[in-house]
Structures are given as structure tokens and as C-alpha cells.
N, C-alpha and C positions, 0 to 999 in steps of 0.2 A: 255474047253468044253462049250458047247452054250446047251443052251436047249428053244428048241422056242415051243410056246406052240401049242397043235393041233388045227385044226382049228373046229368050232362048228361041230356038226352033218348038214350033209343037209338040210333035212328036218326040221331044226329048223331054220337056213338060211330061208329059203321057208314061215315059220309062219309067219316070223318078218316083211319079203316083204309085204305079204299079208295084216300085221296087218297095215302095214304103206298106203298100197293101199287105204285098208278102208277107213282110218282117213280121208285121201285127199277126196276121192270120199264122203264122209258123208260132208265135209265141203265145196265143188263143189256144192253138193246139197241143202247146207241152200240157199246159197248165189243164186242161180237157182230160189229155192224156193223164198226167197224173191223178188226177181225182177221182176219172173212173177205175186207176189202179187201187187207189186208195179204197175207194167203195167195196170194188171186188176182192180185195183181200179181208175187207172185216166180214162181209158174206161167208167168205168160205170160212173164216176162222168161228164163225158164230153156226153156221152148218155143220163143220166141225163136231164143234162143241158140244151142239144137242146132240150128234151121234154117239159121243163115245158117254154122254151121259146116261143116253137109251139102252147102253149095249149093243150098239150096232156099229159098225164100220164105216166111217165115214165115205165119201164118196172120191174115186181116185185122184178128179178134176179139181176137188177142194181141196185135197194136198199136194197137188202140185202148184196148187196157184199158193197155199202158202210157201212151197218151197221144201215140201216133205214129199221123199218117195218112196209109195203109196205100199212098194215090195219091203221094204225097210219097215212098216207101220207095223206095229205090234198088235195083234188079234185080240180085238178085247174080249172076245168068245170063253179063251182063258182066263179063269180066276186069278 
């Protein structure tokens, strides 16, 4: 005789998909997340850039996403 064993319930099938969907989609999203951090901080830093090359002040949203603030920034108006 064989005895094969039953197969799980359903809806426990259905959890474990789900629980594994998660996983995926939460670590889909660091990786998203990082990238467009990534992105946006070479933006500001390259927005930056051209500003203070222009003689102008850069824009306060671009120093804060690099991590400069923006009362702290020195006026490049001054020679």
C-alpha cells in the first residue's frame, strides 16, 4: 500500500504565494527606491553645479536633496 500524503489546504497554498509575492515586490521596491535616489541626487548635484558656475544660487530643493543647507550655502553673489 502507498500512502501519499494530502496535499496542503488551499488556501494555505494561496498565503505562501502571496507571502512570497511580497518579499519580491518589497525588495523590487528598495532597489526602485534606491535608484531613483540615486538619479535624484546626480540631478541636483549636476543642477548644482551649473548654478554656481553661472553665478547663480543654486535652488534650495537641490541642496537639500544633496544634504546641504541651503542657510548655510555661501552666496556666490560675493566675489
Amino acid at each position: 500500500m502507498c500512502i501519499a500524503k494530502r496535499p496542503a489546504s488551499p488556501h494555505l497554498l494561496l498565503i505562501k504565494e502571496k507571502t512570497k509575492a511580497s518579499k519580491k515586490m518589497a525588495t523590487t521596491t528598495y532597489h526602485k527606491g534606491f535608484i531613483g535616489r540615486a538619479f535624484a541626487v546626480l540631478g541636483a548635484a549636476s543642477a548644482a553645479a551649473a548654478a554656481v558656475e553661472g553665478h547663480r544660487r543654486p535652488k534650495a530643493s537641490d541642496l537639500r536633496t544633496l544634504g546641504i543647507d541651503p542657510a548655510t550655502f555661501p552666496d556666490t553673489r560675493r566675489g
